[in-house]
Residue, then its C-alpha position, 0 to 999 in steps of 0.5 A: x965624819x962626812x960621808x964619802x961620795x960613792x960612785x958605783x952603779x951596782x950601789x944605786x941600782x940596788x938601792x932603787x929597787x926599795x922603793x919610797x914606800x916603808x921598808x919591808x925587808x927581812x927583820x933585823x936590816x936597819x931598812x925594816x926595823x922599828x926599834x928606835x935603838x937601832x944604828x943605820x949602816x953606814x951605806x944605807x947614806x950615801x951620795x951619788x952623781x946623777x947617772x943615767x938611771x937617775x936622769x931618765x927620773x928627773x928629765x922633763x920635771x924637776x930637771x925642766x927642758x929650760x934648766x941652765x944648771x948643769x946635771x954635773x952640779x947635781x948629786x942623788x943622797x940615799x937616806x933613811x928616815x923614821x916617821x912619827x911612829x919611830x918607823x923606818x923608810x927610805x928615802x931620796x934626795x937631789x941636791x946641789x953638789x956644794x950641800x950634797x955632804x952637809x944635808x946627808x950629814x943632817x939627815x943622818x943625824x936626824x934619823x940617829x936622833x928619831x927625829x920625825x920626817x914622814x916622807x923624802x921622795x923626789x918630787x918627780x914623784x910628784x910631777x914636780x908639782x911643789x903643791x902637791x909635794x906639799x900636801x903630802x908633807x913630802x921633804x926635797x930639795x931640788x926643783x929647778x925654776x926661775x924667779x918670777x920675772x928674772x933670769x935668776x935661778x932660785x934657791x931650789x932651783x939651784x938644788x940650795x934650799x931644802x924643805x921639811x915636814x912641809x904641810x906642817x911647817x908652811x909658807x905665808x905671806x900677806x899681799x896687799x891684804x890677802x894671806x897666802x898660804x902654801x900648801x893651803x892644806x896647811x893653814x891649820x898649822x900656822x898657829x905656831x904656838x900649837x903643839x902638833x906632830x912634825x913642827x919645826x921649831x927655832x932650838x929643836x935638833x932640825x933647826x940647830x943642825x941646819x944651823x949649824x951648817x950654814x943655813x937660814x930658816x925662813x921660819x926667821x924671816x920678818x916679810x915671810x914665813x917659811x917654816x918648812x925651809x932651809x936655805x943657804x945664804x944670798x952670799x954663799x950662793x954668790x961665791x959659787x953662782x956669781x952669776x946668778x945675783x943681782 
């Protein structure tokens, strides 16, 4: 069952004053416990719409003084999510309004499941920086930007494209010869047929869950490479941003 979209401020507020850093409430709240057994509350999930609060955070770094997509479009998603030691932490998000129910639906069903995620943090934390985000093995979604040479938003600069795990699951590609990789910190991990901890893999619960809610892998793609990514179909992004295709 979707989650519903809660709207107070009195909620958010709240919530803010956690935290991205492991949880360390009184034992016995799903926020500090460790027990893999354990059920979150359903309010430790929850979508929000951008308010203000939020907006001062993202103003001038993943929401840029030159962003064409409307604040409106956006929601704020409150998760939790276990590391590779089945601990606990809170965690943030912005998404794209269409996305914002399916993503916080994986990412619950992710943390039921212990599926490790290490960090979801806002990459604002990051001055928006998608490299140091990276490096960080850091999982977000929102960061607007316009293709290289177009007037076209991208994937996440539309908030349409999540990434996870991202130093172990990197980005290649070759260039007239030369291979690039991002973060470069993760070319160690381009051995896909090495076992290591936070890996993606085509058949394990984060790729069918994407899947199956209507994303593609770039781990899939034939060009590229981007294990870490999840995005949502050119077509299904063209029935809401017409607009915003060739």
């Amino acid at each position: 069952m979707k989650a519903k979209e809660f709207l107070l401020t009195g909620l958010l507020t709240a919530s803010m004053s956690f935290g991205l850093v492991a949880c360390s409430q009184t034992p016995g709240t799903a926020a500090s416990t460790n027990n893999a057994e354990s059920t979150a509350k359903q309010e430790d999930f929850y979508i929000t719409e951008i308010t203000d609060d939020i907006f001062a955070r993202i103003k001038g770094k993943s929401f840029k003084d030159d962003c064409t997509l409307p604040r409106e479009d956006l929601r704020y998603l409150h998760v939790l999510h276990k590391d590779i030691d089945g601990k606990t932490h809170e965690g943030e998000m912005i998404v794209n309004k269409h996305i914002a129910e399916d993503v916080l639906d994986i990412l619950q069903e992710l943390y039921k499941n212990d599926y490790p995620i290490e960090k979801i943090r806002l990459i604002d934390e990051y001055d928006a920086d998608d490299q140091k985000s990276m490096e960080d093995n850091n999982s977000s979604c929102f960061n607007f930007r316009f293709i290289s040479h177009t007037t076209r938003i991208s994937n996440h600069g539309l908030g349409l494209a999540v990434d996870i795990n991202t130093l172990y699951n990197p980005y290649t590609k070759v260039v007239e010869g030369k291979r690039i990789i991002e973060p470069i910190t993760g070319e160690p991990y381009l051995d896909r047929e090495a076992s290591f901890d936070y890996k993606i893999e085509k058949g394990d619960l984060c790729y069918n869950l994407f899947i199956e809610h209507g994303f593609e892998w770039g781990g899939e793609w034939t060009d590229r490479k981007d294990y870490q990514h999840f995005a949502i179909p050119v077509s299904k992004i063209a029935e809401w941003y017409p607009n915003n295709v060739e």
